[in-house]
C-alpha positions as CSV (number, residue, x, y, z in Angstrom):
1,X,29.1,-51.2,25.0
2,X,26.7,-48.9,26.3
3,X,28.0,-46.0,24.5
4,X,28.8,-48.0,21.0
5,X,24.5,-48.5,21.1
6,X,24.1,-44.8,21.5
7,X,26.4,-43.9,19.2
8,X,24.2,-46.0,16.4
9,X,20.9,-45.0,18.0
10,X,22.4,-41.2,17.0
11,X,23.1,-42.2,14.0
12,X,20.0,-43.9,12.4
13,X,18.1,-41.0,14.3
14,X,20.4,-38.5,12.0
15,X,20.0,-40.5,9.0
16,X,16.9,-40.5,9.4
17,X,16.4,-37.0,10.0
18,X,18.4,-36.1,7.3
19,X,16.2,-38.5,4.7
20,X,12.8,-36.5,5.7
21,X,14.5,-33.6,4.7
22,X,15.4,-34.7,1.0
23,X,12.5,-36.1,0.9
24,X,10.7,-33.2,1.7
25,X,13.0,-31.0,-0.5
26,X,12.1,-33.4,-3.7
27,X,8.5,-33.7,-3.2
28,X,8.4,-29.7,-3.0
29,X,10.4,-29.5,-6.3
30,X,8.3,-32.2,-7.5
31,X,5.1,-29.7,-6.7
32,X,7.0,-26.6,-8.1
33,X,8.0,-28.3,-11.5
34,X,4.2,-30.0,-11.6
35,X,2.7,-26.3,-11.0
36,X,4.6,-24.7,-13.6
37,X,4.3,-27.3,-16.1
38,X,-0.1,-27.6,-15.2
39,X,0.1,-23.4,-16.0
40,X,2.1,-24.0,-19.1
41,X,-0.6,-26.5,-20.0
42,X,-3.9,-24.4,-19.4
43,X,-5.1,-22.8,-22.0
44,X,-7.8,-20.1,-20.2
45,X,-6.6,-17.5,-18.3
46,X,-8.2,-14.3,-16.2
47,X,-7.0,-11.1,-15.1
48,X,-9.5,-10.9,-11.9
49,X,-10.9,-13.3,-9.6
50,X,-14.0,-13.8,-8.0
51,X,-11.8,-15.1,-4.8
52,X,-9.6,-12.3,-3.7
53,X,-7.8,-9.2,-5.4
54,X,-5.0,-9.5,-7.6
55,X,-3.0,-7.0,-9.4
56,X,0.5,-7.5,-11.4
57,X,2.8,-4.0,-12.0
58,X,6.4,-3.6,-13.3
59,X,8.8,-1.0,-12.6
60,X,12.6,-0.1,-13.7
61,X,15.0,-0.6,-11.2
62,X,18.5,0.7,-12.7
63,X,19.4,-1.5,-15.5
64,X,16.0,-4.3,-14.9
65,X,12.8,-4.4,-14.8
66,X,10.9,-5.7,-11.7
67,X,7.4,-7.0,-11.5
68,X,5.0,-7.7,-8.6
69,X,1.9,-9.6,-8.1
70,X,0.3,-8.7,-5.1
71,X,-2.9,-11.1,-3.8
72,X,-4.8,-9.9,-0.9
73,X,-8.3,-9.2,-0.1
74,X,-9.9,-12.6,0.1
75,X,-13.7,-13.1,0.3
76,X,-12.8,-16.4,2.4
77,X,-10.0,-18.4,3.5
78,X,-7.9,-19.5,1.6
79,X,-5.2,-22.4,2.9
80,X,-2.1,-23.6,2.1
81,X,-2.1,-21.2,-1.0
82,X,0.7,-21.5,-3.3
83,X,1.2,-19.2,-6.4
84,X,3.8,-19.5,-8.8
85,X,4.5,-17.1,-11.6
86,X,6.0,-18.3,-15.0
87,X,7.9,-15.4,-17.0
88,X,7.6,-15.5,-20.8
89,X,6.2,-19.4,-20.9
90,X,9.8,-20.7,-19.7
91,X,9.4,-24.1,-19.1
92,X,10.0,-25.8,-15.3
93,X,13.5,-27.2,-16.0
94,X,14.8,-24.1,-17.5
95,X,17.8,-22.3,-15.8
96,X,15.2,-19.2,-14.8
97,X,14.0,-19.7,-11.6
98,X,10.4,-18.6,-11.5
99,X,9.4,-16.9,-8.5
100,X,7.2,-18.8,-6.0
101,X,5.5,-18.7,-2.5
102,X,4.4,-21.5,-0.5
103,X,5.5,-24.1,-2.0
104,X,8.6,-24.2,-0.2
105,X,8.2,-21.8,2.4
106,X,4.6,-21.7,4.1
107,X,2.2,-22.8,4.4
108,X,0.2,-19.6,3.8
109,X,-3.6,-18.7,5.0
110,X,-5.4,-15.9,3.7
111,X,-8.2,-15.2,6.1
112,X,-10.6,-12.6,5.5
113,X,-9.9,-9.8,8.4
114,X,-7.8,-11.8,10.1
115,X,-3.7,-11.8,10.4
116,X,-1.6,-13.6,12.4
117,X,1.8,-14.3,10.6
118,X,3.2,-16.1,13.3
119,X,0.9,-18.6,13.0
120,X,0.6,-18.4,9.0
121,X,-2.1,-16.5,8.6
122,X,-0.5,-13.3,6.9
123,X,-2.6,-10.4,5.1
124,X,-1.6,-11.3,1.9
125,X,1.2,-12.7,-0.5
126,X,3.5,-11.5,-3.2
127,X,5.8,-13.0,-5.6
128,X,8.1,-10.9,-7.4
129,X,10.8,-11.0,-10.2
130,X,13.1,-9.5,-12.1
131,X,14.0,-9.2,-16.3
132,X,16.6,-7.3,-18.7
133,X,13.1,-6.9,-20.8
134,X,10.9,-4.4,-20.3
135,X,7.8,-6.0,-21.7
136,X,6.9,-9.7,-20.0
137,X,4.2,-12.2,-20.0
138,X,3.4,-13.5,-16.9
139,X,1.0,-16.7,-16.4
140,X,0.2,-17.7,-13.0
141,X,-1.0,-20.7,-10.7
142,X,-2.6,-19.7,-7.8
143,X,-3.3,-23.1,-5.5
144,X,-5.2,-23.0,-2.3
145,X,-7.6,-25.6,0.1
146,X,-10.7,-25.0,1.2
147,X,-11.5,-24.6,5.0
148,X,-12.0,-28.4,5.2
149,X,-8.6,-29.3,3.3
150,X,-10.6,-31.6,0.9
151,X,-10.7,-30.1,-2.2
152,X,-8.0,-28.2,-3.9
153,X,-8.4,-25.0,-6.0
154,X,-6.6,-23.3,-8.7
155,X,-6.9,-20.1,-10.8
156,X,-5.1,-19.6,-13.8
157,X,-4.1,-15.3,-14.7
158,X,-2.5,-14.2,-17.5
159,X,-0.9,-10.9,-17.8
160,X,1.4,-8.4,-20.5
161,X,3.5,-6.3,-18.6
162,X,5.0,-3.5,-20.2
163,X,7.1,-1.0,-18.4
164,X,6.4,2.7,-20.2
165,X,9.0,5.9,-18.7
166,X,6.3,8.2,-17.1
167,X,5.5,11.1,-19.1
168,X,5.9,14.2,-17.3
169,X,3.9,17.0,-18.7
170,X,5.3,20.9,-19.2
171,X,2.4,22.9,-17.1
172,X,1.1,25.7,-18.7
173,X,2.1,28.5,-16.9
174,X,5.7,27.5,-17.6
175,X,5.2,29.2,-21.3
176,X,4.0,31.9,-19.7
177,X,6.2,32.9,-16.7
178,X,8.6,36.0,-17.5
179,X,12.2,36.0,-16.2
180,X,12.4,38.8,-13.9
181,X,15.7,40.5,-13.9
182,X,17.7,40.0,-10.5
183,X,19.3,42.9,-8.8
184,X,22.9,43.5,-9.2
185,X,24.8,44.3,-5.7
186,X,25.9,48.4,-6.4
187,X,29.8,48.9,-5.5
C-alpha cells in the first residue's frame, strides 16, 4: 500500500511538473507572438536611443546574408530586457522565425559597468539572423523594467540593411611601378 501512495504522490508531482513547463512554454510564445505583433503595430521608429547603444550591420556569409544588432552601453539598468527583431514586416505566425533574446532564455540585466553572466547580468545582448536577400528591413522591440520592476519600457528602431561588396581601391603607385627584368641562371 505504502508504495502504491508513492507511486501516485510521483506522479501528480510529475504531472505537475510537467504542466508548469507548458505553461511556461505558451505564456513565453504568447509574449513572443504579442511583441512582434505590438512592433508590427507601431508606427514611429528610431535609429538611436537615449538608453543605451545600438547598432544593426549585415554581412555575406557564402550564399546569405547575416545581420546583427548589437545593444550594450547602457546609461542605467536595464532588467528583464527582451528584444525581438522582425525581418521584412513578417508577421508573428509566419513560418520565419524571427530572432529573439529573453523572452525565452534570460532573464537579461544590462547594468551600467557591471557584468556578471552567471547571475544575468551580461555586458550586453545580440540578436542575429540570416536572409537569401541582401537588402532587409529590420524593426525592433526592445522591452526592459526599471530597477523597481514596476513599470515596463519599450523602444521601437527601424533599420534598412543593405549589404554593398567592399570596394577595394587600385593604389596609385600600382600605375606607376616598372617590371624589373629577373635574372636568367647562365649555363
Amino acid at each position: 500500500m505504502k508504495r502504491i501512495l508513492v507511486v501516485l504522490v510521483m506522479l501528480v508531482l510529475l504531472t505537475a511538473c510537467s504542466f508548469d513547463n507548458r505553461k511556461t512554454k505558451d505564456d513565453n510564445m504568447k509574449r513572443y507572438t504579442s511583441l512582434i505583433q505590438t512592433t508590427l503595430d507601431n508606427d514611429k521608429f528610431e535609429t538611436k536611443s537615449n538608453s543605451f547603444n545600438i547598432e544593426a550591420t549585415i554581412e555575406k556569409k557564402d550564399e546569405a546574408y547575416k545581420y546583427t544588432v548589437n545593444i550594450d552601453k547602457p546609461n542605467y539598468a536595464l532588467y528583464n530586457l527582451e528584444v525581438i527583431a522582425v525581418e521584412n514586416n513578417s508577421a508573428a505566425n509566419s513560418e520565419k522565425i524571427m530572432p529573439a533574446i529573453g523572452v525565452f532564455d534570460g532573464p537579461f540585466t544590462l547594468i551600467p559597468n557591471q557584468e556578471r553572466p552567471s547571475q544575468g547580468f551580461v555586458k550586453g545582448v545580440s540578436v542575429a539572423g540570416d536572409s537569401l536577400e541582401p537588402t532587409i528591413n529590420l524593426k525592433l522591440v526592445v522591452s526592459w523594467k526599471s530597477d523597481n520592476a514596476s513599470k515596463e519600457h519599450k523602444e521601437f528602431f527601424e533599420y534598412n540593411l543593405e549589404y554593398t561588396e567592399p570596394v577595394v581601391e587600385e593604389s596609385e603607385n600600382s600605375e606607376n611601378v616598372e617590371e624589373t627584368p629577373t635574372e636568367e641562371a647562365t649555363e
